[in-house]
Backbone as JSON Lines, residues from 0, in Angstrom:
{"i":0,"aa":"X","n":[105.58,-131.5,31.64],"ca":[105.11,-131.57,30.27],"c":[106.08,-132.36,29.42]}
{"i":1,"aa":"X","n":[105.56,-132.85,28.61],"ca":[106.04,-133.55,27.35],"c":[106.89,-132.8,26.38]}
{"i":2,"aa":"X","n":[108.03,-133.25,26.16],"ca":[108.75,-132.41,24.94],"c":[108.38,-132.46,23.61]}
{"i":3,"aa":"X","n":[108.05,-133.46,23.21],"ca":[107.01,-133.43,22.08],"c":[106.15,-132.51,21.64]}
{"i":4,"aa":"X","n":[105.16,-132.17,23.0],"ca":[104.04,-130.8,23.11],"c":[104.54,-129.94,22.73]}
{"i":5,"aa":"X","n":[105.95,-129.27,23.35],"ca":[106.75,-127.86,23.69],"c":[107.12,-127.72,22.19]}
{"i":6,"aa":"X","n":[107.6,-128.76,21.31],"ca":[108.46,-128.47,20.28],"c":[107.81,-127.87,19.05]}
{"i":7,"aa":"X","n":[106.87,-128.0,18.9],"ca":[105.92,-126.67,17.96],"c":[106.02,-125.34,18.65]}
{"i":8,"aa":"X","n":[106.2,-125.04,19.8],"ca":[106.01,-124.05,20.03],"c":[107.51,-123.54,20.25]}
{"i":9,"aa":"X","n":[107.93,-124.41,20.72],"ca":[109.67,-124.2,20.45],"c":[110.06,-123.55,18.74]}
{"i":10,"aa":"X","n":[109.69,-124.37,18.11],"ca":[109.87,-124.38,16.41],"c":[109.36,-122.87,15.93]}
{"i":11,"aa":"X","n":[108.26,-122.2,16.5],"ca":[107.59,-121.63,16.14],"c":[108.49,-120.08,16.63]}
{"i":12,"aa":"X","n":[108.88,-119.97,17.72],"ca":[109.43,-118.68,18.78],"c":[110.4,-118.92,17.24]}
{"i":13,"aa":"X","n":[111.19,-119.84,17.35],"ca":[112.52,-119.81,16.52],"c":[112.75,-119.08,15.31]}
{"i":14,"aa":"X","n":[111.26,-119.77,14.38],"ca":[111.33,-119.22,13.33],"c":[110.73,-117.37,13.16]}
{"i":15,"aa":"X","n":[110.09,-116.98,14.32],"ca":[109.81,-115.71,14.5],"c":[111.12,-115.03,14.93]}
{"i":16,"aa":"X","n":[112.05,-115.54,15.57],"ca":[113.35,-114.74,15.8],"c":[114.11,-114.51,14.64]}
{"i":17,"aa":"X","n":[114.63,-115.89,13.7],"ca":[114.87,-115.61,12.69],"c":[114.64,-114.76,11.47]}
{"i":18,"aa":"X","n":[113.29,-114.87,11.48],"ca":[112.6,-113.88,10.83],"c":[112.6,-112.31,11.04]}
{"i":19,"aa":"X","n":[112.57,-111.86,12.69],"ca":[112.5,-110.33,12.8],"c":[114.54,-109.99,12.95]}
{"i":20,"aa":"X","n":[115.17,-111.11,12.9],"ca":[116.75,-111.11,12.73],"c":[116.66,-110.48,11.3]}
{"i":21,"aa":"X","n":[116.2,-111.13,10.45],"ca":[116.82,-110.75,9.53],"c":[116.02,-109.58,8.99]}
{"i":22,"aa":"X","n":[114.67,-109.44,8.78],"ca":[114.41,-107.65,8.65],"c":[115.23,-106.72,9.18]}
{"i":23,"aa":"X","n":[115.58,-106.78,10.65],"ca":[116.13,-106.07,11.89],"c":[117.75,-105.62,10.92]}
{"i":24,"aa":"X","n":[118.4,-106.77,9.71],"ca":[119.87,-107.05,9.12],"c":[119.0,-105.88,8.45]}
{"i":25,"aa":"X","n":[118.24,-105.99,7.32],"ca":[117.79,-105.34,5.86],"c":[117.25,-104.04,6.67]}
{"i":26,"aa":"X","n":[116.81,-103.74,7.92],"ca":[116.42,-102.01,7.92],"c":[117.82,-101.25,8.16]}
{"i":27,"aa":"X","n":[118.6,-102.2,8.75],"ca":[120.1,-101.56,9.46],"c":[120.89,-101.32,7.77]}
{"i":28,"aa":"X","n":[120.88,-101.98,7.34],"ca":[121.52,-101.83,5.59],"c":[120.97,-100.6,4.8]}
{"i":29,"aa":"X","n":[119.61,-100.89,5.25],"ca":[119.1,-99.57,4.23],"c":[119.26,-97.62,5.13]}
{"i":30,"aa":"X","n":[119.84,-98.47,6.33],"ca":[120.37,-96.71,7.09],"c":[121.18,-96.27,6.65]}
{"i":31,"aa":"X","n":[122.21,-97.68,6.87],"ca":[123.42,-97.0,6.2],"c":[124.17,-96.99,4.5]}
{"i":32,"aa":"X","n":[123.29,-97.09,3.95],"ca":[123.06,-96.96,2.82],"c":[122.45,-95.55,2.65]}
{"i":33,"aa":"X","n":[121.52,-95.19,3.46],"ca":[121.26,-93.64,3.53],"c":[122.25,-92.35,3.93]}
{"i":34,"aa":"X","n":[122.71,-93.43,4.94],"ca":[123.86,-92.53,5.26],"c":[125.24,-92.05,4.42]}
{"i":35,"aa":"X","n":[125.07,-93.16,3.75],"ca":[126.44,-92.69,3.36],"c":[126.01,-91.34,1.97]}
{"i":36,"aa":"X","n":[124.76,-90.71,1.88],"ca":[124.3,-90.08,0.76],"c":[124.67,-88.33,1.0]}
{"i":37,"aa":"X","n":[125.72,-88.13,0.11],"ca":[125.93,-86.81,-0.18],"c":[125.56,-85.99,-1.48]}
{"i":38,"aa":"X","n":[124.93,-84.51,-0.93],"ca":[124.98,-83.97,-1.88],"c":[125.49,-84.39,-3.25]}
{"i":39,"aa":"X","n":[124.34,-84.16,-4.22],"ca":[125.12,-84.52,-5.89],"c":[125.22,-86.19,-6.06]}
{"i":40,"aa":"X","n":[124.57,-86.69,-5.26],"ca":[124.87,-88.08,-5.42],"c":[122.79,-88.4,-6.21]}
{"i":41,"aa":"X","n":[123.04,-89.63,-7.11],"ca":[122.13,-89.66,-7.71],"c":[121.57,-90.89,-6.92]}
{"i":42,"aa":"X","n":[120.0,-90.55,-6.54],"ca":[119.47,-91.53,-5.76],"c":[118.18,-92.31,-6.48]}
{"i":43,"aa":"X","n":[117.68,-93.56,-6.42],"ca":[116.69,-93.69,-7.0],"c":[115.21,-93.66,-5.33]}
{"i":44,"aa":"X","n":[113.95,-93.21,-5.82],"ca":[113.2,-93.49,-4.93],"c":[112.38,-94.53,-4.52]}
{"i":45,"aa":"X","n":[111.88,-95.03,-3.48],"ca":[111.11,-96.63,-3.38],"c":[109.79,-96.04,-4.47]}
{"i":46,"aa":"X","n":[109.19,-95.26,-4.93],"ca":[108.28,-94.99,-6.08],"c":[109.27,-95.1,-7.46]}
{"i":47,"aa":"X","n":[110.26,-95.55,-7.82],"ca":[110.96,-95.11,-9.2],"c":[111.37,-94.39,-9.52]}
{"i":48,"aa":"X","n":[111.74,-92.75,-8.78],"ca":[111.88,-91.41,-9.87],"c":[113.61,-91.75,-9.34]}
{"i":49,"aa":"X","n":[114.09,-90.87,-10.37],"ca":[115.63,-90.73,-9.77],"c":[115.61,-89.5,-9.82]}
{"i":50,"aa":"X","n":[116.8,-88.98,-8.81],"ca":[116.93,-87.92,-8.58],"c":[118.41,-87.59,-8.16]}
{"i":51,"aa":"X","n":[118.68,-86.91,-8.17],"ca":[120.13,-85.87,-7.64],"c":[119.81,-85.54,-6.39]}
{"i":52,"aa":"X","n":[120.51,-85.7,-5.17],"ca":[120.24,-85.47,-3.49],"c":[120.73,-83.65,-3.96]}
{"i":53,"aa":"X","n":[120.13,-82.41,-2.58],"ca":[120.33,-81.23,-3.1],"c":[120.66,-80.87,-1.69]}
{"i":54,"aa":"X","n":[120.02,-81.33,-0.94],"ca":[120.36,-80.78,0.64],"c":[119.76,-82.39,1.48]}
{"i":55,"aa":"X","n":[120.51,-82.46,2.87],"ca":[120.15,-83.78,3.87],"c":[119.48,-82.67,5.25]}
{"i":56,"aa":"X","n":[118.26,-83.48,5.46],"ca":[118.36,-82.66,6.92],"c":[118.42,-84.06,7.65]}
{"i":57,"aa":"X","n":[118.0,-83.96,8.83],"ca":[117.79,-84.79,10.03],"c":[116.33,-86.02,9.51]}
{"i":58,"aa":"X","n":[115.26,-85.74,8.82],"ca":[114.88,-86.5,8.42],"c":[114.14,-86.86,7.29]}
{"i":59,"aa":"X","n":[114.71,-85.49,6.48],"ca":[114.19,-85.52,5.28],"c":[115.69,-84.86,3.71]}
{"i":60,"aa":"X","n":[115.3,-85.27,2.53],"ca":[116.11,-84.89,1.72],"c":[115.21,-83.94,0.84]}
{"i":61,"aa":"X","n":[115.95,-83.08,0.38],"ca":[115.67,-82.06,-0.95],"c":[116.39,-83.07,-2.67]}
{"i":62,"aa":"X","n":[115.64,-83.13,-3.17],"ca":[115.77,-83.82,-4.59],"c":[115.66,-83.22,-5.57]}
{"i":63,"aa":"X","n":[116.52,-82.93,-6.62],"ca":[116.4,-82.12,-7.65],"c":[116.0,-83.38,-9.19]}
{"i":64,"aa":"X","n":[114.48,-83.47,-9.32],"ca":[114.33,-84.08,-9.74],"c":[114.16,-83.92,-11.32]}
{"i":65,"aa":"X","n":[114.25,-83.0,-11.69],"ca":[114.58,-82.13,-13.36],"c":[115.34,-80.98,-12.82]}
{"i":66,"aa":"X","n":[116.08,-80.23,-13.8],"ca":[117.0,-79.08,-13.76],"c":[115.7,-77.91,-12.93]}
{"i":67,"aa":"X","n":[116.39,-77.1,-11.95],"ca":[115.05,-76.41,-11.06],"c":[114.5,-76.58,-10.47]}
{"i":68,"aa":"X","n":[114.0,-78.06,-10.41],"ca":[112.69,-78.64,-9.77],"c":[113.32,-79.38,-8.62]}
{"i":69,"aa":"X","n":[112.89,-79.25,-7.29],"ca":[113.01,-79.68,-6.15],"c":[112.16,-80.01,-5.55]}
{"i":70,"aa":"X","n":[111.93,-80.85,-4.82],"ca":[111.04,-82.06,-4.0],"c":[111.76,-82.3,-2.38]}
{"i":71,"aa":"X","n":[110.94,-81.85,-1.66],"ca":[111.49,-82.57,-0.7],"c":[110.98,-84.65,-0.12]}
{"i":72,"aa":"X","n":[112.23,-84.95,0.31],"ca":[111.08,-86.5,0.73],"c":[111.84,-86.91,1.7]}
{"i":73,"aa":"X","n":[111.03,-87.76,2.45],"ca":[111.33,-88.57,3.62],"c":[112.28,-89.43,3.11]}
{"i":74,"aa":"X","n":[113.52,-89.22,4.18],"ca":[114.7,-89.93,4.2],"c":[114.47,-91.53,4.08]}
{"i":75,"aa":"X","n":[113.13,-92.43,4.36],"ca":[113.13,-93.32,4.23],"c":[112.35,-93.56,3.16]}
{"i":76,"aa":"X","n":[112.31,-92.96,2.25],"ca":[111.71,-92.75,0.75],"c":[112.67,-93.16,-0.11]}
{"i":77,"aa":"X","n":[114.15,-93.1,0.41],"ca":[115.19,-93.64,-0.78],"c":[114.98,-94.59,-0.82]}
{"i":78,"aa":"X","n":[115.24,-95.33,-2.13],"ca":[115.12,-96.85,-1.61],"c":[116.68,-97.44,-2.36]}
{"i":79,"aa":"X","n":[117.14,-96.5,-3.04],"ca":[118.95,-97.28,-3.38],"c":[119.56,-95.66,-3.83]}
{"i":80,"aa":"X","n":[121.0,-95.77,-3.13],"ca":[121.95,-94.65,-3.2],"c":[122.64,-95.25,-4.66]}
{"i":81,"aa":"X","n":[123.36,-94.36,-5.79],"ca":[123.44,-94.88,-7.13],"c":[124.67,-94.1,-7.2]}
{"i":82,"aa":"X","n":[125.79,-94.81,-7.42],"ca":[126.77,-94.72,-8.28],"c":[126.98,-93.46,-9.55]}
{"i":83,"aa":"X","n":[127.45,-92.71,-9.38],"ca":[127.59,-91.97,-10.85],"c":[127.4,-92.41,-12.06]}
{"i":84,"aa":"X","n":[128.01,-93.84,-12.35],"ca":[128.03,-93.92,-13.35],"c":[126.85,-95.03,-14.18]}
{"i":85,"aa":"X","n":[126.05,-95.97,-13.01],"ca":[124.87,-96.13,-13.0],"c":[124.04,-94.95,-13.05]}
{"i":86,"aa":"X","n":[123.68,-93.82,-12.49],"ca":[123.0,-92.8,-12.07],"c":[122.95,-92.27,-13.44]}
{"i":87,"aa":"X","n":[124.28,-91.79,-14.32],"ca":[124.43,-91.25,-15.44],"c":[123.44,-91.76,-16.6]}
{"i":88,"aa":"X","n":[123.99,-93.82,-16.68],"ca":[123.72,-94.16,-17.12],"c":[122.27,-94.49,-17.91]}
{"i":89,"aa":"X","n":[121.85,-94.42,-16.69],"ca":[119.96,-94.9,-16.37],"c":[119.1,-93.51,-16.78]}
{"i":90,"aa":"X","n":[119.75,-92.57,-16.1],"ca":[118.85,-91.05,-16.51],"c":[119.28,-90.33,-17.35]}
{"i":91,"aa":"X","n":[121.12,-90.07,-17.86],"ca":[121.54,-89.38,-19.03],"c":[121.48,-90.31,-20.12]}
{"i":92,"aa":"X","n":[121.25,-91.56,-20.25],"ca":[121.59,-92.11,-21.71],"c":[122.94,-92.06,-21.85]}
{"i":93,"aa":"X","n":[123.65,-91.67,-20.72],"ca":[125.56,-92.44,-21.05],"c":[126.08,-93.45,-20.87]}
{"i":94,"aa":"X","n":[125.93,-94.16,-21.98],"ca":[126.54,-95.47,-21.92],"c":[128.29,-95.76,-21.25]}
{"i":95,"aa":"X","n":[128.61,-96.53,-20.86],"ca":[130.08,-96.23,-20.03],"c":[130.92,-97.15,-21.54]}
{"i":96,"aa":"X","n":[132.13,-97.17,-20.92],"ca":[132.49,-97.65,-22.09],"c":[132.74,-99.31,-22.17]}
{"i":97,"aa":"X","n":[132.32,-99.33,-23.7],"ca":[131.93,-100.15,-24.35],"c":[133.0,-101.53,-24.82]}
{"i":98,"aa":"X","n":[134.03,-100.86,-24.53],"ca":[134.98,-102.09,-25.23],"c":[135.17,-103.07,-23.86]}
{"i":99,"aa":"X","n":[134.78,-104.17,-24.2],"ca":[135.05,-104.92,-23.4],"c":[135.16,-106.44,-24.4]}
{"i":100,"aa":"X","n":[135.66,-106.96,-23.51],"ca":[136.31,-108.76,-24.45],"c":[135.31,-109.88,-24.39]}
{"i":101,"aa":"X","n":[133.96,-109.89,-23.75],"ca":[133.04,-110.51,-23.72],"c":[132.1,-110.34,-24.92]}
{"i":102,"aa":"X","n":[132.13,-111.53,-25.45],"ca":[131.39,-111.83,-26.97],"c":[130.56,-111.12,-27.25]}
{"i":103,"aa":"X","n":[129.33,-110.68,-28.08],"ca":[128.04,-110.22,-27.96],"c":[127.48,-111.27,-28.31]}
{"i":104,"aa":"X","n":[125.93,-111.41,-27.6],"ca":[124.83,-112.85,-27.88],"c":[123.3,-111.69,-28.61]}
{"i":105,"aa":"X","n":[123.21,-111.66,-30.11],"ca":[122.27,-111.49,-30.13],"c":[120.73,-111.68,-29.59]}
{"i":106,"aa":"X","n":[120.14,-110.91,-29.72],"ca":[118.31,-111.3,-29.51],"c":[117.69,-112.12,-29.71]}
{"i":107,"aa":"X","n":[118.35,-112.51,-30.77],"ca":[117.2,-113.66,-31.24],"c":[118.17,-114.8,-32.46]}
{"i":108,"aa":"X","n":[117.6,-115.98,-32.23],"ca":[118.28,-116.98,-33.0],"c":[118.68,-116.58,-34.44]}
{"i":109,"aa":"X","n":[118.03,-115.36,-35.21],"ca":[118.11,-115.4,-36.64],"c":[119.74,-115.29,-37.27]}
{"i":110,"aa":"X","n":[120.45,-115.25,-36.31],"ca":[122.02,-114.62,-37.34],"c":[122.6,-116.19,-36.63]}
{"i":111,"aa":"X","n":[122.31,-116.8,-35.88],"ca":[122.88,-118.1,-35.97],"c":[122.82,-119.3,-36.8]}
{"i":112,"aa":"X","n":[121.78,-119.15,-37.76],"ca":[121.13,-119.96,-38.5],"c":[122.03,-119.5,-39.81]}
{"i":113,"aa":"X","n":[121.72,-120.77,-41.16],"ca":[122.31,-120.22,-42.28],"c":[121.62,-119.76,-43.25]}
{"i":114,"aa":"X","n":[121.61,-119.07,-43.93],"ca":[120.66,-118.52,-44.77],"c":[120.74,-119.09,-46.61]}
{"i":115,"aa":"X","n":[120.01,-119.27,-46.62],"ca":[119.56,-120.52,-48.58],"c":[121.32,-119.91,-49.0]}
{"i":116,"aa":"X","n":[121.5,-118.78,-49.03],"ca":[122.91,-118.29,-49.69],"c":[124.33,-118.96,-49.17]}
{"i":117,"aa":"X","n":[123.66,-118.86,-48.36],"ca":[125.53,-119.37,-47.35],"c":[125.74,-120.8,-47.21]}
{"i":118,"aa":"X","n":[124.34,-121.46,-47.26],"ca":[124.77,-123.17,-47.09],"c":[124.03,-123.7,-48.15]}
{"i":119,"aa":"X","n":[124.59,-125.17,-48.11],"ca":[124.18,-125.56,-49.38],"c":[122.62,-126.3,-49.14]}
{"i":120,"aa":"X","n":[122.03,-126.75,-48.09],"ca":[120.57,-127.02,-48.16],"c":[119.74,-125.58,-48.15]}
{"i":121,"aa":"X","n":[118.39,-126.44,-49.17],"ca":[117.65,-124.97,-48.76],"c":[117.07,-124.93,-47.55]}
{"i":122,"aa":"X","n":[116.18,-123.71,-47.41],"ca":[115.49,-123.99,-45.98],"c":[114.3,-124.56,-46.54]}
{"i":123,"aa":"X","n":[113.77,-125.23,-45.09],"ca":[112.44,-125.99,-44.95],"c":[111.7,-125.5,-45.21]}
{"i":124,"aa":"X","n":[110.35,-125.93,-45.76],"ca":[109.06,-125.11,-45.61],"c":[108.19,-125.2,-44.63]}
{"i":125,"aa":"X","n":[108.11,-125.11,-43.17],"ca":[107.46,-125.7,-42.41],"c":[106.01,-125.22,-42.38]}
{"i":126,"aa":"X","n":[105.23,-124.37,-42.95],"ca":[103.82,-123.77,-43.26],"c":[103.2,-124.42,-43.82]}
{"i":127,"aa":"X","n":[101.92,-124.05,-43.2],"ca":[100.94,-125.17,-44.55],"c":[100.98,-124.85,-45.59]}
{"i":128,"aa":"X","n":[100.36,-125.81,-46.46],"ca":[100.61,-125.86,-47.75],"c":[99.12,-125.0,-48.65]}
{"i":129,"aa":"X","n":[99.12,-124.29,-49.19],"ca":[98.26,-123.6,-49.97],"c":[97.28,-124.24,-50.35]}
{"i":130,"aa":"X","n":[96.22,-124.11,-50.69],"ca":[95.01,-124.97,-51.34],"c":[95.33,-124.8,-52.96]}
{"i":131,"aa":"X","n":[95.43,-126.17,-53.55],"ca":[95.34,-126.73,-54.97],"c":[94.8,-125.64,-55.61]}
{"i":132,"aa":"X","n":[95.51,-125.19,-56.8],"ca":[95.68,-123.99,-58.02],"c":[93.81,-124.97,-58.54]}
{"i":133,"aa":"X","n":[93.33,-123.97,-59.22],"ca":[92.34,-124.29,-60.4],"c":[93.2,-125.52,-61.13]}
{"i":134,"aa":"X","n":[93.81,-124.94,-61.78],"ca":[94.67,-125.67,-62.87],"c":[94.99,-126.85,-62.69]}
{"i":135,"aa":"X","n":[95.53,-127.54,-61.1],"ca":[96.06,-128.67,-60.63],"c":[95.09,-130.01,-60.79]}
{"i":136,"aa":"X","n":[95.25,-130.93,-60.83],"ca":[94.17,-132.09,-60.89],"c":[94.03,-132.23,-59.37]}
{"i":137,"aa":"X","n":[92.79,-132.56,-58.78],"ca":[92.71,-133.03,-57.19],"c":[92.84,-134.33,-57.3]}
{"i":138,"aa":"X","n":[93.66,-135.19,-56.46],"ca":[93.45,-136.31,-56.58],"c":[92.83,-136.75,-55.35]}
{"i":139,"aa":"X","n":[92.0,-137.62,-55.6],"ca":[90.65,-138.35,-54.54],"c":[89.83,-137.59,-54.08]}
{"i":140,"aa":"X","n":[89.28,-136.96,-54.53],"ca":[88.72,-135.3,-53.91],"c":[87.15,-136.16,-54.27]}
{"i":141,"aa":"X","n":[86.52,-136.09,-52.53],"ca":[84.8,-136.78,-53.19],"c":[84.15,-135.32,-54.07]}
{"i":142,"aa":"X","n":[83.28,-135.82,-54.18],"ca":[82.39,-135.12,-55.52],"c":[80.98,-135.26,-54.54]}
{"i":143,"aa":"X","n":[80.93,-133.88,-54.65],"ca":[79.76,-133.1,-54.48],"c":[79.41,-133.7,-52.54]}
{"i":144,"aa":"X","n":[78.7,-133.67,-51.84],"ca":[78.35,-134.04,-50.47],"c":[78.62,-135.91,-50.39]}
{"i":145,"aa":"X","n":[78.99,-136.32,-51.46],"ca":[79.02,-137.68,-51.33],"c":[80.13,-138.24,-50.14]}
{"i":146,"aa":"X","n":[79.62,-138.83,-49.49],"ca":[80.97,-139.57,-48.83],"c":[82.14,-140.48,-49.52]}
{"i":147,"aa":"X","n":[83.27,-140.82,-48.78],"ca":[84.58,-141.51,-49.86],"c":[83.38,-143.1,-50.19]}
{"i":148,"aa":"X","n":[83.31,-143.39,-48.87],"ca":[83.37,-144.63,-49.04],"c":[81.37,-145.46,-49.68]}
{"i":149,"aa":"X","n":[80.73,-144.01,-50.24],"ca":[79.84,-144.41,-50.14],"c":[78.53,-144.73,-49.54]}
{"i":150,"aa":"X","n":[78.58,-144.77,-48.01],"ca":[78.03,-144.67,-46.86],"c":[77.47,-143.42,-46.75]}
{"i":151,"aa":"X","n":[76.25,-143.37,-46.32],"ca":[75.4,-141.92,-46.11],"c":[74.97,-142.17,-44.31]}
{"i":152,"aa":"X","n":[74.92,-141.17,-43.8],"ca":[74.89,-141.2,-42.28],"c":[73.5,-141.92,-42.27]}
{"i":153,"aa":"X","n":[73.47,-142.6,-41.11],"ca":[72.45,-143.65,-40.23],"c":[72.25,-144.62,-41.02]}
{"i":154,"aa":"X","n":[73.59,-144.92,-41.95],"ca":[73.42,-146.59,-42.46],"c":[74.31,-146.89,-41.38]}
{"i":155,"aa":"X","n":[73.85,-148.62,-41.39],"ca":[74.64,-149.32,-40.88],"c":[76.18,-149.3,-41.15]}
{"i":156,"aa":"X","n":[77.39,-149.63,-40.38],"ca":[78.5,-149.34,-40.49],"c":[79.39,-147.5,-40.91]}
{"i":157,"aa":"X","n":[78.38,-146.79,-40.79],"ca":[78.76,-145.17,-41.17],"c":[79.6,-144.95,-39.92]}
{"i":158,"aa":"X","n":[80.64,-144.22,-40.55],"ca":[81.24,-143.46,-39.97],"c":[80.97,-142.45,-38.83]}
């Protein structure tokens, strides 16, 4: 046979090895990532809830998922082991601390800009403009259904 022929199918085995390689990396990570989970440690679940681990068996965990309330779930139900102080963070509302030397970047552009007070141009008006007061004169304003230029539709040269 031709090597030419073989090499799609060559190409093909390859990229299926690679492929069940690296799931084969990400299920082995998420074991021991299970493993390393002790009691009192705050876990989040592949559904979202977080929880506090309460007891490990062989293939399932006990979760204390409000004060009292216990759940048991399949050990492959965790889907990330959490740090205390992430864990705290995310479900008590304890912020860790705060002083740190990195700037703050507001939300939104408004406090970067200058305001009519602080600089000497005013600001733009970029909105449309209101429709002409009673009071104002219109200037070139046709009168009544007439056209500007005179022309009434299905004459020659109309608009």
């Amino acid at each position: 046979m031709n090597l030419v022929t073989l090499l799609p199918f060559i190409v093909l085995i390859g990229a299926m090895f690679l492929m069940t390689r690296s799931a084969k990396k990400k299920q082995q990570a998420a074991a021991q990532m299970r493993d390393h989970m002790t009691p009192g440690t705050g876990v989040r679940t592949i559904g979202g809830m977080y929880a506090t681990v309460k007891e490990i068996g062989d293939d399932t965990v006990t979760l204390e998922v409000a004060p009292g309330v216990h759940a048991i779930f399949a050990k492959n139900a965790i889907g990330a082991v959490l740090d205390d102080e992430e864990y705290n963070r995310i479900v008590h509302g304890q912020a860790a601390d705060l002083t740190i030397d990195t700037p703050v970047v507001p939300d939104d552009a408004s406090s970067l800009t200058q305001s009519e007070t602080e600089g000497d141009a005013p600001k733009l008006d970029l909105g449309k403009k209101d429709a002409p007061q009673a009071d104002e004169p219109q200037a070139d304003a046709p009168k009544g259904d007439e056209p500007k230029d005179g022309k009434a539709d299905g004459e020659a040269g109309a608009k």
